[in-house]
N, C-alpha and C positions, 0 to 999 in steps of 0.2 A: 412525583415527577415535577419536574420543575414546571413552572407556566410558558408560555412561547413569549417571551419581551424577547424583542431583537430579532425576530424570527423572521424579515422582512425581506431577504434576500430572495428575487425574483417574484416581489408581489407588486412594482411597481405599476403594472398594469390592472389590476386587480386595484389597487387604492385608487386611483385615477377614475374608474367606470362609478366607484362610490363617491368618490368627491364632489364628482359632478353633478348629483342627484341633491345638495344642499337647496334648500329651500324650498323644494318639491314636497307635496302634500304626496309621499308616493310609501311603498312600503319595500325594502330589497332583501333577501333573505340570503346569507352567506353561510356557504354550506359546506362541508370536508368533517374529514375524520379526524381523531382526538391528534392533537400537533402538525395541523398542518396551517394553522400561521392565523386560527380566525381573531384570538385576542391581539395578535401584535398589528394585523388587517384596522380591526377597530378603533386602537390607543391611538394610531399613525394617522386614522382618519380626526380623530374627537382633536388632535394635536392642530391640524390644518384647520378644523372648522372656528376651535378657539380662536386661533389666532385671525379671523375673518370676521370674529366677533357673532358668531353665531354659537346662542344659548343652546348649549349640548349637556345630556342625562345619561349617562351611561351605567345601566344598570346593570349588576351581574348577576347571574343567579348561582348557585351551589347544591352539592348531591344535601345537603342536612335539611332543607324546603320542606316544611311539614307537609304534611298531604292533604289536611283540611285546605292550606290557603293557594285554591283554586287557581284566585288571577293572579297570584304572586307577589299580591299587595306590600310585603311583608320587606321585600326586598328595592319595591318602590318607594317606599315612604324615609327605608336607610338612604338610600342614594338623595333622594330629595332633602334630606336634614344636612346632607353632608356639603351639601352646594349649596344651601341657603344661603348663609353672608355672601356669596358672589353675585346672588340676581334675583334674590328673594323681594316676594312684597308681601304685601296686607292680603292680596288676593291669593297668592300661592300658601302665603300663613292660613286662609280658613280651611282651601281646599285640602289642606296636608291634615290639616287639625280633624277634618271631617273623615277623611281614608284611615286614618288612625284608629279615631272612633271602632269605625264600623270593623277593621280587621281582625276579628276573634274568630273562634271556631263557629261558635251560633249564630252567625250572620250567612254560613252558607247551607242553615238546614231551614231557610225561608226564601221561595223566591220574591219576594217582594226587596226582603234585605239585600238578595247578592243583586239585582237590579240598582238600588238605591248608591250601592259601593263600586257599580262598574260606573255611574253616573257620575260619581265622586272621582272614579279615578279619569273619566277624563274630565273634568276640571281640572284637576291636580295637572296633569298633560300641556289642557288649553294653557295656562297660569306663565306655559314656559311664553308663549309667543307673544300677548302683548303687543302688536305691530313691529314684532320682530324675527330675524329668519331662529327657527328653531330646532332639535332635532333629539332623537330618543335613539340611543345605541341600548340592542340587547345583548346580551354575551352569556354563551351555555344555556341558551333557551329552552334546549331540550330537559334542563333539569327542572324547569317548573313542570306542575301537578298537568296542567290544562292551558299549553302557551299560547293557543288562539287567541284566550281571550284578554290578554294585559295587549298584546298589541293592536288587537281591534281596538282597545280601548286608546291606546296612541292615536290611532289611525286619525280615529272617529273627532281627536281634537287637531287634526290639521296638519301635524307634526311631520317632516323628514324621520322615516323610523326603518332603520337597518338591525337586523336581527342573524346574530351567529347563532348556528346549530350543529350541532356535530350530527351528522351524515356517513351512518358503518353500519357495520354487522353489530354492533354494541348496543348502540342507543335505539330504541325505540323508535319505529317510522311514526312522523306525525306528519299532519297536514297542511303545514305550514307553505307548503310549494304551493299548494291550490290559492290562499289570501297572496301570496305576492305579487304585485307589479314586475318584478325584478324577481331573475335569480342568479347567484353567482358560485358557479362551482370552483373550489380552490382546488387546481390541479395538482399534482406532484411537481417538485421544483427536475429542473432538468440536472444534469453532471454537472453540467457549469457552473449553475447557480449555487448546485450543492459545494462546490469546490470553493464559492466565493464565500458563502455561508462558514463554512469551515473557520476559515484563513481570517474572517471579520470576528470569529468566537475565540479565536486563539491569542488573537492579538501579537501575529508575527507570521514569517513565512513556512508556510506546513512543506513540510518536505516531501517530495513527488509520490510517495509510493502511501502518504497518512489516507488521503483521500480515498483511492481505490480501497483501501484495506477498510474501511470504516463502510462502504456504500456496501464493499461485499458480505460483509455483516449483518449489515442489515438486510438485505434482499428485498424481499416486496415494502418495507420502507426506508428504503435509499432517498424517498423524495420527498419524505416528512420533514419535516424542520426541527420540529418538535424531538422527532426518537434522535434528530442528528444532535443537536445543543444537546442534550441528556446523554448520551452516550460520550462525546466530547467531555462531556465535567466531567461524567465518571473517569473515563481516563485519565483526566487532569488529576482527582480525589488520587487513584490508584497510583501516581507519580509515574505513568506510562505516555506522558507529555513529557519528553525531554526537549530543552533548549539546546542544539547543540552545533557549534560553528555558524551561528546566522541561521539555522533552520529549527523548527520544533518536529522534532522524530518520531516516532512512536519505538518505545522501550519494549522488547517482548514480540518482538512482531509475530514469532511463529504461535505465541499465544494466544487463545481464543479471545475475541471483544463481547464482552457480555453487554444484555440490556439491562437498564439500572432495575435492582428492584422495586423500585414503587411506581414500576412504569404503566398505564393503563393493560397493556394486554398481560404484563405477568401479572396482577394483580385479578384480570379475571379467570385465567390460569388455575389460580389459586383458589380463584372461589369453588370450585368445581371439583372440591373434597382433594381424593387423591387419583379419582380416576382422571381430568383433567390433565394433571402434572405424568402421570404414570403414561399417557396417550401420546403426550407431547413425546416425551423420553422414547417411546419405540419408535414413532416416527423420525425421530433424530440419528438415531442409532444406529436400528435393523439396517440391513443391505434394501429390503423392500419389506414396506408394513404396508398391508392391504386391507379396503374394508370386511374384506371375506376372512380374513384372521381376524375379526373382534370376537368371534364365537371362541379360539382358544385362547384368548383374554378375559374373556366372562370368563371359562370355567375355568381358566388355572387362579381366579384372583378372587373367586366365587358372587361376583357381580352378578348383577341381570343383563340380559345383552339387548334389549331393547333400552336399557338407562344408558346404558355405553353408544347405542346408535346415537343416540339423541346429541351425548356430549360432541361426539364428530360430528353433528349436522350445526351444532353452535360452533364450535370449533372452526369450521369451514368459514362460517356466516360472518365470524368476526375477521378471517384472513388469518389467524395463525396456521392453520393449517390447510393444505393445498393438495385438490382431488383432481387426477388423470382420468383419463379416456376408461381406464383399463383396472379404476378404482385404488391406486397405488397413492397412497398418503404420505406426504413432506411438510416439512415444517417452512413455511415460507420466510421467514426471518430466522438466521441462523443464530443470530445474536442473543433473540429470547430463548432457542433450545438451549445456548451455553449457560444459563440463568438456570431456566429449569432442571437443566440436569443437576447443576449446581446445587440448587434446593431440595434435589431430593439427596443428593449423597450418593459417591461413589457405589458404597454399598446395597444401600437400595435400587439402583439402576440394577447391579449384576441380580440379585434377589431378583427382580423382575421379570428377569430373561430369564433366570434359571428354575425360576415355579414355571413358566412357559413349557420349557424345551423336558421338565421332568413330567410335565401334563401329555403332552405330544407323546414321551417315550411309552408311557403309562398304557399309553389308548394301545398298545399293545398289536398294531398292526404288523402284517408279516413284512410289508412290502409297504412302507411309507407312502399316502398322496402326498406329501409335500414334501421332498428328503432337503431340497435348500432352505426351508423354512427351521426345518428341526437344527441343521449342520447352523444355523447362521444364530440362532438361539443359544446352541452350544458351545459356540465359539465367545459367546456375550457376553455371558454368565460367567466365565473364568471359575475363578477360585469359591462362588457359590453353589456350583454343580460336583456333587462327589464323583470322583473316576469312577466313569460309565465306560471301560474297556469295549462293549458291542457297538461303540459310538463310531468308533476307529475306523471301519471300513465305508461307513457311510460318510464321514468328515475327509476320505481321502479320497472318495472316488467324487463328490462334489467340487473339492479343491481341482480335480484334474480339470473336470469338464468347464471352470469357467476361468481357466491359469490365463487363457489367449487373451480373452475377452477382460478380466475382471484381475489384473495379476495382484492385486492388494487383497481384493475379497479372497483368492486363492490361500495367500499367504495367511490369514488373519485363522482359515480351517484350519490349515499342513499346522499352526501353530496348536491351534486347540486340539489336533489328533494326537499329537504328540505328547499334550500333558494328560491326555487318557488312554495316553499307550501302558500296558501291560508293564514292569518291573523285571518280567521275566522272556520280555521279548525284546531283548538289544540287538538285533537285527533291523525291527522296524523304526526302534529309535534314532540309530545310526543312518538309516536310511532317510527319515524326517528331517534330525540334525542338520545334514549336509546338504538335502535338497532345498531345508528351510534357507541358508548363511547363504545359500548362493542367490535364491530367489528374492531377497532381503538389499544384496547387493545390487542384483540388478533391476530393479525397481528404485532405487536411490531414495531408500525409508532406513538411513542409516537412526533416527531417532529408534523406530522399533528395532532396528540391531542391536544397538548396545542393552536393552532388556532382555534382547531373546540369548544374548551371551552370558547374561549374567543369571537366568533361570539356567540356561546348560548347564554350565558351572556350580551352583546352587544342586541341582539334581545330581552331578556327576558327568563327567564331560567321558562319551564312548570312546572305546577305543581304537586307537588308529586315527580320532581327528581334534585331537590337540591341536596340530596345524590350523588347519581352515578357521578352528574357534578364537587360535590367539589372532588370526588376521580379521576375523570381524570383528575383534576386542577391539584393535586397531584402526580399521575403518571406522566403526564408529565414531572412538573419541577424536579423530582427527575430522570428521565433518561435522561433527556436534559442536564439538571446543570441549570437551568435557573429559579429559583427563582419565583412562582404564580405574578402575573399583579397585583396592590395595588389594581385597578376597580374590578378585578376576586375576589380579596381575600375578599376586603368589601363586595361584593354583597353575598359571599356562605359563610363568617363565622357566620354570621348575624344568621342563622341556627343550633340549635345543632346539628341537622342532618351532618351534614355537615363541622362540628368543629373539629373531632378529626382526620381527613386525612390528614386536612388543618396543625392541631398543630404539628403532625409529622413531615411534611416537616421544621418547622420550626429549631423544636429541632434536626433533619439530618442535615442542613444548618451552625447551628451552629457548630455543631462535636462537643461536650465535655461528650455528655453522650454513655454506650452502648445501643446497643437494649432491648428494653423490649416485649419480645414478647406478653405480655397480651396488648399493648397499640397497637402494631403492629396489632394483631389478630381484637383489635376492631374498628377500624380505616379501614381495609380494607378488613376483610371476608365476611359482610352481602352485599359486592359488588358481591359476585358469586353469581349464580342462579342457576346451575346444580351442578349436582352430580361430586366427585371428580373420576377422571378414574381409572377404576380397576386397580389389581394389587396391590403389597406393599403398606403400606403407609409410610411417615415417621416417626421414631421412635421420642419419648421427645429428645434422647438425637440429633440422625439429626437435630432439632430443634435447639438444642442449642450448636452444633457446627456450625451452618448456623450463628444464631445470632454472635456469638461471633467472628466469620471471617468479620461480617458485608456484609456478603454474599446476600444482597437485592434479586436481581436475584434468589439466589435459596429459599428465603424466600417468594416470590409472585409466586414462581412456585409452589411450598408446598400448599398455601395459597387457591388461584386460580386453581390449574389445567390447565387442556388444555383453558379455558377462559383466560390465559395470554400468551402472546408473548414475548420470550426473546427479547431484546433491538440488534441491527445492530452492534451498537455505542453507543456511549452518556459516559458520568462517569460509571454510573453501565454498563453498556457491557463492557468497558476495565477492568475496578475493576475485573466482573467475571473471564476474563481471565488472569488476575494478579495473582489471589488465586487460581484459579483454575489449573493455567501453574504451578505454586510454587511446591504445592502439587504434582504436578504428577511428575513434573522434567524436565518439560519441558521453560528452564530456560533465552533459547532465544526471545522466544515467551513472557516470563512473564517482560525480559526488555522493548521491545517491546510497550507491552502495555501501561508499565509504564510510558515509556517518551510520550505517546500518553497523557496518563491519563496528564500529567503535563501541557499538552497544553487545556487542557478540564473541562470547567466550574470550578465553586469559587474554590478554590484552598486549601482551610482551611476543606474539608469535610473530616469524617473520613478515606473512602477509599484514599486520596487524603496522607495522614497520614501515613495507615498500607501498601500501594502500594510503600512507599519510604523507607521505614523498612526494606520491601522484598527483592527490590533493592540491599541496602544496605548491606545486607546477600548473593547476589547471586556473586553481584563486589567484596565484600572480598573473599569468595570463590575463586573465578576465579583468585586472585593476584591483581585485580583492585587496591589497598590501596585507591590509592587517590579519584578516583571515589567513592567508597566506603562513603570514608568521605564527599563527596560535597551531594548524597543523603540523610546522615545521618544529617548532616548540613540542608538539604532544613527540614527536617521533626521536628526539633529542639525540646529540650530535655520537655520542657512545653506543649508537645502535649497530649492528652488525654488517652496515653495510655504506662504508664509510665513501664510498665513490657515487652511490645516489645523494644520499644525505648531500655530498656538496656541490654534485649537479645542482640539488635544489636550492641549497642556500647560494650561490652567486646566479641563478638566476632569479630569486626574489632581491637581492639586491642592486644587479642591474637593472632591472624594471621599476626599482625605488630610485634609478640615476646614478647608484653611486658605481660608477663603472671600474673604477681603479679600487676602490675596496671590493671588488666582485672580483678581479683578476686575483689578488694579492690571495684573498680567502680560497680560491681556485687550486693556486699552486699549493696553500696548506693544507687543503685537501686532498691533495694528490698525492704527496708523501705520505698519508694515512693511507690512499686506497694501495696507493703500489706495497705497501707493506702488507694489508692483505691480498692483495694477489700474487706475493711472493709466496703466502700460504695455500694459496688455490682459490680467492674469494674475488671476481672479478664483476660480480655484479654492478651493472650501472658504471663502469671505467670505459666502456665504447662512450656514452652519454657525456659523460665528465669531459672527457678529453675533444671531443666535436665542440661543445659548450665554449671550454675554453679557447682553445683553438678561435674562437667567432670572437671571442671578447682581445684577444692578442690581434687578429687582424682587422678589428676596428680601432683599437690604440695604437694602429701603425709598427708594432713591435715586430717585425721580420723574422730576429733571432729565435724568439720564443716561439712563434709559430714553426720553423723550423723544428727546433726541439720538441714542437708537439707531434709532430707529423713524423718523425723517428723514435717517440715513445708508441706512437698507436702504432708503427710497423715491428716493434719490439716485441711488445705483447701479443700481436697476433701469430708472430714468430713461433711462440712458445707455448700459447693456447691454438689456438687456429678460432675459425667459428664463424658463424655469418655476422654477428653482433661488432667483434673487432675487424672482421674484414670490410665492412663497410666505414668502420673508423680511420682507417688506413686512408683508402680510397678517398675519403672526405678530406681529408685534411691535407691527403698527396696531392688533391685537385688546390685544394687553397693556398700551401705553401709552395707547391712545386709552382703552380697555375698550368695544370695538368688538364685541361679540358677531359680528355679522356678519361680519366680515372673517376673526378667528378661525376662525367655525365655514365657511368659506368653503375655508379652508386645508386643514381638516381633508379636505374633500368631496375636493377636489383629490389629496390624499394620499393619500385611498383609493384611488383610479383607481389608483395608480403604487406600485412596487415599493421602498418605502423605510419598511420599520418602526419604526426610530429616529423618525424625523422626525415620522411621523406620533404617535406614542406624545407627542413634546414641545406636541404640536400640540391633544392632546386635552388635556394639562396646561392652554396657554393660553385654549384654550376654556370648562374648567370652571371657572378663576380667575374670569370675565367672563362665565357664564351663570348666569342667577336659578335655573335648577336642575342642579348640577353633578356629581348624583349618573351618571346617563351618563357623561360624559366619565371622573371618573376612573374607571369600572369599565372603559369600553375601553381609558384607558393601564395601567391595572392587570394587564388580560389581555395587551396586548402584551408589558408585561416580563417574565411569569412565561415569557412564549413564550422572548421571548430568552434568560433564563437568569439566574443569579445572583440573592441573595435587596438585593442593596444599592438594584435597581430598586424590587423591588418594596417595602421597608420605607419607602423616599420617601414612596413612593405612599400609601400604607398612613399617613402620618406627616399625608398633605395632609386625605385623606379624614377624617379623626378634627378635621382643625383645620374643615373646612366643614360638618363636624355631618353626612355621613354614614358610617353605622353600616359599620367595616372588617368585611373578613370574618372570620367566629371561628374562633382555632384549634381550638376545645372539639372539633366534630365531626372533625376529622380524626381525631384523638390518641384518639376514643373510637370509632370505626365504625372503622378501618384500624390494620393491625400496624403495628409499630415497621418490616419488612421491607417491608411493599406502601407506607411513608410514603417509605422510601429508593426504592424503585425509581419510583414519582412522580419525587421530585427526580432522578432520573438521567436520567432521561425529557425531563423541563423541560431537561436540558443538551444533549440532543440524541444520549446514549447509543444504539446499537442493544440491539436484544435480546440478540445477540451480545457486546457490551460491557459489557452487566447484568451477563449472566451468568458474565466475568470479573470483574467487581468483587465480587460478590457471591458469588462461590466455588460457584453452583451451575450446574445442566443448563439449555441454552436454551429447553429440555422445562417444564424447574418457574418459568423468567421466561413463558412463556407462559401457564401455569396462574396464576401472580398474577395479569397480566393480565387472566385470565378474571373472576376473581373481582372484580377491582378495575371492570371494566365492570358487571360487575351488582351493586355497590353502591354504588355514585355516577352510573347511568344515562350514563356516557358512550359514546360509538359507538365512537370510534379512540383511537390514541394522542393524535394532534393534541388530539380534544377534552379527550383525558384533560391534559395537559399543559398545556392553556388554561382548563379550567373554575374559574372561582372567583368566578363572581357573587352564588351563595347561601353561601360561605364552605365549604362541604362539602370542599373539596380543600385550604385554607390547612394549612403543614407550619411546623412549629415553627421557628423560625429568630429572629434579629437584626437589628435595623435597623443596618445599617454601609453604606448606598449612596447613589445618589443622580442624579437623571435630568438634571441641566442638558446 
């Protein structure tokens, strides 16, 4: 594992209490466990004290320290030869020359000798001071034989002398606490610091969701330094650091983060033969591994079960493993179980489980004491366990009893019952099959779907449900990203039954057409069985605003009811929260996703398309330009959806100024989209045509707006829908100067989840109201919500041209620090408290305390209001007009 250099993030306080101790005859003992920052503590102090001009020795010890040389001489004498030319003399030459001497092995089987050599070593010590300030850094102290006494021996020549020890379950308790003057325990870094750590090792901006994923990994050490830089290389080594649009990602997110192997705890792990890594492994795995099951670990592995106590009570001691009230064993770092498992091999895990659950069957009891014990072994084992058919009724009546509670654990049985169902009993299989596809679906573990379809298939798919099988061949590979298995696909299209879930996925995979919800509906409704859950239903037109967002997710949740399970992950889980963040405004969140989405499954599906459009609208927004353009570039102008595409593009160009090549591109765009919507493809043509429509009435063009506002009353003619009736509306208010229809749109907008639109919608309203001061204060508040200063300077630009008074920045810049002005604008971007207080370099402790302060003097309640208020101008933050809301 690598060493801690850099590891300094959140030890400013901690260097500071040592710094201060230069020239003190005193002794400080720094103390934490293996990576949590004691070298990078040390180098950062030996760094300051040089530069003070204070002769500093920093000695280090290492695990190879013979165990003859007691005071560690051995590693005294290396450090003192290596700093010679910088401050050596004739006195520190005899002293070094005489510890030399004496440092053999037979100088410590006399005590007169090891006297004469501790006397030597402090001379060698004294030698530093001279009438000078002096000082003796130890580092890894706890690797010498006997650490008392090299630093008594510092002590005793006068010296400043700070000594690292690592402080765990690992190293050896020594008595180092009782000689110190000083002690300093090196706490865990907090979120923050961890978040700033991060972002300082990467050398760029981590993208929101690297941090959480990496802390979660780690678990009980989220707040080492040490596991955090080494797991970060690792990822970097594994090429699971992507740079991508201005962010570095993590590639694979749903995939586990392992700890590096030559990390101090997998390495002691490993020391502990096989029964160590084999401890770890059931702890990891089992639903629950308890100290009372180490008796059927001895005997199914033919161990001793007092050697196996002992390994759990080390085990404990060093923190990898973590003991409940109730004896239930976990692995506290999940990171290191993905390592271990790893080392031992898929096949040796299952082997594990499966001498387990065949020892359990063995004991031959009538009436099982532990049946979740046995059922949960059986299920682990998979394919190392021969079909035990008598397993079947105990794997299924455990599965029922904890389906409410536990519906994965459920699942994971009904699965294992099934592959030690009988051959000759297609009733229960059939019965399993269907209970299994449905319980699969509605838990949203479409990853374990597409396996459990393709063992169906594999064994023989029962009869009468083809169906259900080709729809969860289907579901899967459409929340995976991962395309049905050519075996999977011949065996269920073969079936009409079974053909149009299949063709679906096909025609998604390709991306060129939109949804059809009649093909949608028959493809996958006659998969429900119950009743859809009270309450609203949704309306035609929810329908076809779902479709035309390509909104999957909330079209199988319509579909299906509570029988479906949103997605974790996969394409369609980002996607939802790409449209769904857009919409709401929540606009960090929705890049977020995006760059996830780019690293997730075929790359050409439509969400994959309308997710880099979004993009590309949220970066021009914010000033991004260029960003801007590389998403708009990745989504390229021949994508299938040729009415967003040039939304986007003349809105990244009017926000680069060029107003008349933003119109010009507009109308070319537009004869592309009316052409597919001659076809049926109208996605993004309400957007297109509003958009334009703003850039025709600020070039004063009369005529053209006209003709835009009888194209959007065309289309809606001929599709209907809320998407173009609001287009009508908007534009009938701008061109007609229609107050009513305008503020009509606005009403409409509010109802529904869409703050861009609405925000454009109070633009057109206040153009066309006798009193306009409303309207822009409401699009004013929605942009500050969304983010970026280029919204709101528009805005700010209209209000000043309609004579009403923008808000001043006078009061902010005079009632608020330059510090509580910056954590506002982090706020308005959608920052956590957590993220503040990475950017900001302090405690998530002192971003709450602004907070405080910032609520009682500007009267806001929350964040939210804090982030929104600017009606009376008390919150306006200094900034430039660079934006702009068409």
């Amino acid at each position: 594992m690598s060493r801690e250099c850099g590891a300094l993030s959140g030890r400013d306080e901690e260097i500071a209490r040592v710094d201060e101790l230069a020239g003190r005859p005193v002794l400080m003992l720094v103390r934490g466990p293996a990576g949590a920052g004691k070298t990078s503590v040390l180098a950062e102090v030996r760094r300051g004290w040089d530069g003070r001009g204070v002769k500093t020795i920093h000695v280090r010890f290492s695990d190879d320290v013979p165990s003859w040389d007691q005071f560690g001489a051995l590693a005294v004498v290396s450090t003192f030869r290596e700093r010679f030319n910088q401050f050596g003399d004739s006195r520190m030459a005899a002293a070094l020359a005489a510890v030399s001497r004496l440092c053999v092995p037979e100088t410590y089987c006399s005590g007169r000798a090891r006297s004469a050599l501790f006397a030597e070593l402090v001379r060698l010590f004294g030698s530093l001071r001279h009438n000078e300030l002096s000082a003796v850094l130890f580092d890894d102290l706890h690797a010498a034989p006997n650490p008392g006494l090299v630093v008594t021996a510092a002590r005793h020549a006068g010296c400043t002398v700070v000594a690292a020890c690592r402080e765990d379950g690992i190293a050896e308790p020594t008595s180092l606490g009782m000689l110190a003057d000083h002690v300093l325990d090196l706490r865990p870094l907090t979120e923050a610091q961890v978040d700033e750590l991060m972002t300082g090792a990467v050398r760029g901006v981590l993208d929101q969701s690297v941090a959480p994923a990496v802390r979660t990994a780690l678990g009980s050490l989220c707040g080492n330094p040490g596991a955090v830089l080494s797991v970060l290389e690792s990822l970097r080594q594994q090429g699971r650091l992507v740079p991508l649009r201005g962010m570095v990602c993590l590639a694979d997110p749903d995939q586990p983060i392992a700890l590096p192997a030559d990390h101090e705890l997998v390495r002691l792990v490993e020391r502990l033969t096989d029964t160590g890594p084999q401890l770890v492994a059931l702890a990891a795995t089992a639903d629950r591994f308890r100290v009372d099951d180490l008796l059927a670990f001895a005997e199914s592995t033919g161990r001793d079960l007092g050697a196996c106590g002992r390994t759990v009570d080390l085990l404990v001691a060093a923190g990898i493993l973590a003991c409940d009230s109730q004896g239930a064993l976990s692995v506290s770092c999940p990171a290191l179980a993905t390592t271990v498992l790893a080392g031992l091999g898929e096949h040796a895990v299952l082997a594990l489980h499966g001498g387990i659950a065949e020892h359990l069957l063995r004991a031959g009891h009538p009436r099982l004491p532990q049946p979740a014990l046995v059922a949960d072994h059986v299920a682990l084992a998979g394919a190392a366990l021969p079909p035990t058919p008598d397993v079947v009724p105990l794997l299924c009546a455990e599965a029922t009893r904890v389906l409410a509670a536990k519906p994965e654990l459920a699942a994971r049985w009904y699965r294992a019952a099934l592959a030690h169902c009988r051959a000759d009993d297609p009733a229960r299989a059939r019965e399993l099959t269907g209970s299994l596809l449905r319980l699969l679906v509605r838990i949203g573990r479409y990853d374990w779907l597409g396996d459990f379809v393709a063992e169906v298939v594999a064994a023989g798919v029962p009869d009468g449900q083809r169906y259900e099988v080709a729809v969860g061949a289907a579901l899967a590979a459409l929340h995976t990203g991962a395309p049905v298995p050519s075996k999977v696909w011949d065996e269920l299209v073969a079936d009409p039954a079974g053909r149009a879930p299949l063709e679906f996925t096909t025609r998604w995979f390709e991306g060129r057409e939109e949804i059809r919800l009649d093909e949608l509906a028959a493809a996958f409704a006659p998969f429900r069985v119950g009743d859809l859950p009270d309450g609203p239903q949704p309306t035609p037109d929810d329908w076809g605003i779902a479709a035309g967002r390509h909104d999957l997710v909330v079209l199988f949740g319509y579909l299906l009811g509570d029988e479906y399970g949103r997605p974790r992950g996969g394409p369609l889980g980002l996607y939802h929260r790409v449209i769904t963040g857009y919409h709401r405004g929540e606009w960090a969140e929705v890049l977020s996703a995006a760059r996830a989405l780019e690293l997730c499954g075929p790359a050409h599906t439509p969400v994959h398309q309308l997710s880099r459009l979004l993009a590309t609208e949220i970066r021009a927004c914010e000033g991004e330009l260029k960003l801007a353009a590389e998403w708009l570039a990745e989504a390229r102008e021949d994508c299938p959806f040729p009415a967003m595409w040039s939304w986007a593009e003349i809105g990244l160009l009017w926000r680069a100024g060029e107003v008349q090549r933003a119109i010009d591109a507009g109308w070319r765009g537009y004869e592309r989209a009316a052409a597919a919507a001659e076809r049926g493809t109208v996605v993004g043509l309400h957007w297109l045509l509003v958009r334009l429509a703003m850039l025709e009435s600020e070039a004063g063009n009369v005529d053209k707006l006209l003709e835009l506002s009888e194209l959007a009353r065309k289309w809606y003619g001929r599709y209907g829908g809320r998407r173009l009736q609001m287009a009508e509306l908007m534009l009938g208010g701008l061109a007609e100067r229609d107050f009513a229809s305008a503020h009509t749109a606005v009403e409409v907008l509010r109802k529904h989840d869409n703050q861009s639109e609405l925000m454009r919608a109070c633009l057109i309203a206040s153009s066309v109201a006798d009193e306009p001061r409303p309207w822009l204060h409401e699009a004013y508040d929605i942009a500050k919500r969304l983010g970026g200063d280029r919204l709101r300077m528009v805005i700010k630009a209209r209000m000043r041209e309609c004579g009403v008074t923008p808000p001043r920045q006078r009061a902010a810049s005079q009632e608020l620090s330059e510090v509580e002005i910056r954590v506002i604008a982090l706020i308005q971007r959608g920052l956590t408290n957590r993220q503040i207080a990475a950017a900001e370099r302090v405690s998530e402790k002192t971003v709450e305390s602004y907070l405080t302060r910032l609520f009682a003097k500007t009267g806001c309640r929350s964040r939210l209001d804090l982030a929104t208020a600017s009606l009376e101008g008390r919150l306006t933050l200094p900034g430039c007009d660079r934006s702009g809301t068409a």
